[in-house]
N, C-alpha and C positions, 0 to 999 in steps of 0.2 A: 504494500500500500504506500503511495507514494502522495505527497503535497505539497503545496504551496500556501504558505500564510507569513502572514506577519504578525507582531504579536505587540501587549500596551507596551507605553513610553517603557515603565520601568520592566528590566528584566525578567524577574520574576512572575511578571503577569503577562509573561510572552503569549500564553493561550488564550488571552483575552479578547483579543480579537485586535484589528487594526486596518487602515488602509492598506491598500496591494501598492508593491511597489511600481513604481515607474518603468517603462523599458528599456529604459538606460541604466537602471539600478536595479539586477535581480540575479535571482538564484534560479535555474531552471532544471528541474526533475520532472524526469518526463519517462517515456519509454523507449528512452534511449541512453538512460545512464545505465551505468554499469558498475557493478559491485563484483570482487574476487577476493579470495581470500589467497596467502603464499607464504609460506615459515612464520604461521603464525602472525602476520599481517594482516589487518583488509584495506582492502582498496577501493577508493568512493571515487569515481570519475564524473563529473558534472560536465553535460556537455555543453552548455552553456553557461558564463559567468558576465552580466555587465556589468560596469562600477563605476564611477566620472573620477577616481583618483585611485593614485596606486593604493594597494592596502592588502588584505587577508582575507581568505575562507577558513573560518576556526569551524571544528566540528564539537559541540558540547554534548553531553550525555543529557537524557531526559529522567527525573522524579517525579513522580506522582503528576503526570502531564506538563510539565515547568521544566525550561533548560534547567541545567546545572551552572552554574556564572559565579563568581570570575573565572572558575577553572577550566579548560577544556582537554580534549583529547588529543588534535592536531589542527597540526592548518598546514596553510602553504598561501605561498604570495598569487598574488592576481595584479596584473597591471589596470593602467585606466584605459576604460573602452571597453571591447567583445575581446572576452577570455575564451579558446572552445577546448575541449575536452580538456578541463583541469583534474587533476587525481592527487588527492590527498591518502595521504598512507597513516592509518589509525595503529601503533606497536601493542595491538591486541587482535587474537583471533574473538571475533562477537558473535554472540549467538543470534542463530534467529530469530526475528522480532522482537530485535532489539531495535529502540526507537532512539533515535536521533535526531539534532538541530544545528542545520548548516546555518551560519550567521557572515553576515559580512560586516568587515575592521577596516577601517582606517589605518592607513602610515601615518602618525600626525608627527614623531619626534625627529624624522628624518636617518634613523640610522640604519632601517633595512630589516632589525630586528624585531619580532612580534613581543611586546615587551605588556600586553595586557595581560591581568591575573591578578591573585592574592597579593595585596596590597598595593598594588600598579592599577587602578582601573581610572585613571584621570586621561591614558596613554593609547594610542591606538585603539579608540573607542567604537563601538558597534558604528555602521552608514546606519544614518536613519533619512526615511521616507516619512512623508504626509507626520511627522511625529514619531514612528514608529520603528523599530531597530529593524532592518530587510535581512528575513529570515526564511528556512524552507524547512520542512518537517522531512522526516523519512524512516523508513524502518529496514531493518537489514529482511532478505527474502528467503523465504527457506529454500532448500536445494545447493546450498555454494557448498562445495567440494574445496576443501584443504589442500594446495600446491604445495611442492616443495621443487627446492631446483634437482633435484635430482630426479623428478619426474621428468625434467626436459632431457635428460642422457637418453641419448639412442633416438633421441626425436630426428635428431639433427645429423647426416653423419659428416664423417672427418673428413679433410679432403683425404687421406688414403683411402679410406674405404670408397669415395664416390670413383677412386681411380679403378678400383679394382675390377676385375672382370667379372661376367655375371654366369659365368660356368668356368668353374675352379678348376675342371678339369681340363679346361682351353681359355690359358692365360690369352691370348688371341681372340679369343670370342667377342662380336659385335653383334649388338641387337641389329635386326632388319633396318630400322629406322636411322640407323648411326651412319655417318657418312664413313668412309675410307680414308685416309690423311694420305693427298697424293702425294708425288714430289717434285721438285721444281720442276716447270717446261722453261726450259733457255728458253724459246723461240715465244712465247708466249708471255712469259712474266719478266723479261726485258733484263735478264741476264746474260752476259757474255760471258764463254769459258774461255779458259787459256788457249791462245793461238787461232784464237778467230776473229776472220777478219772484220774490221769495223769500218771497211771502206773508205778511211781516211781522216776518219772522227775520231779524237783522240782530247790530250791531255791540249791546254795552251804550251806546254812547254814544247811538245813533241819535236824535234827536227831542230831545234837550238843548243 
């Protein structure tokens, strides 16, 4: 289940409803983001992000229908303008239906760093709309399968292996489809061998 809201001025009454953002300022979940989970990671890819200043997607945990504030999960930066697939990486595997709140932050102190939190919240403060902090709900989907990188071995092969022949018993063997590696035609690929003539076409130096 996926949404879109924004929530009152103050944090804590994010569920209380609020103006919708602007289409210059929003968080878009749709069906087309995409959630994965990999060693114990997930991964929240928004394909859409707009913002009018540089700033942050912070992902906060939800209580009792209420973000969780000042604390969050992750973020990652967003420039100003159209963001498209941003993916924030949460350093927890979360269980299904588990709910979340993507929030958008401001850069206000200029160093690059997301410096909002326990005792920092004057810094990098939520973008607010119509009053209201531009925020998007969501809930992790059941179905995500646990990755690990070692699942990708053998996805991929080596280059040795892509060299090798595909009947071991005839190192020689080409599929029907595979061309034959010819070898040079002098006459054709504008080669001269030793001792042929070149009708008198030669070096600038020749005959000095």
């Amino acid at each position: 289940m996926l949404k879109i809201f924004t929530g009152a001025a103050a944090l804590t009454a994010l569920m209380a409803g609020g103006a919708m953002a602007q289409d210059d300022t929003m968080i878009m979940v749709d069906d087309t983001m995409q959630m994965s989970m990999m060693d114990g990671q997930t991964n929240v890819t928004f394909p859409r992000i707009a913002t009018r200043q540089d700033g942050y997607i912070v992902l906060h945990a939800v209580d009792d229908g209420a973000p969780v504030v000042p604390e969050s999960l992750a973020h990652t930066m967003v420039m100003a303008g159209e963001n498209a697939d941003v993916t924030v990486t949460i350093p927890a595997a979360l269980a299904a239906g588990t709910e979340l709140v993507a929030m958008l932050h401001v850069e206000s102190n200029g160093n690059g760093v997301y410096d909002f939190g326990p005792g920092m919240t004057d810094v990098d403060t939520p973008v607010m709309a119509n009053g209201a902090p531009v925020t998007a709900m969501f809930t992790v989907p059941e179905g995500l399968v646990m990755h690990s990188a070692d699942d990708m071995d053998g996805m991929v092969a080596s280059p040795e292996a892509r060299a090798e022949s595909d009947d071991a018993e005839d190192p020689d063997y080409r599929d029907s489809n595979e061309r034959t590696l010819q070898p040079n035609d002098t006459e054709t690929e504008g080669f001269i061998e030793e001792g042929e003539d070149t009708d008198g076409a030669g070096d600038e130096d020749d005959g000095q």
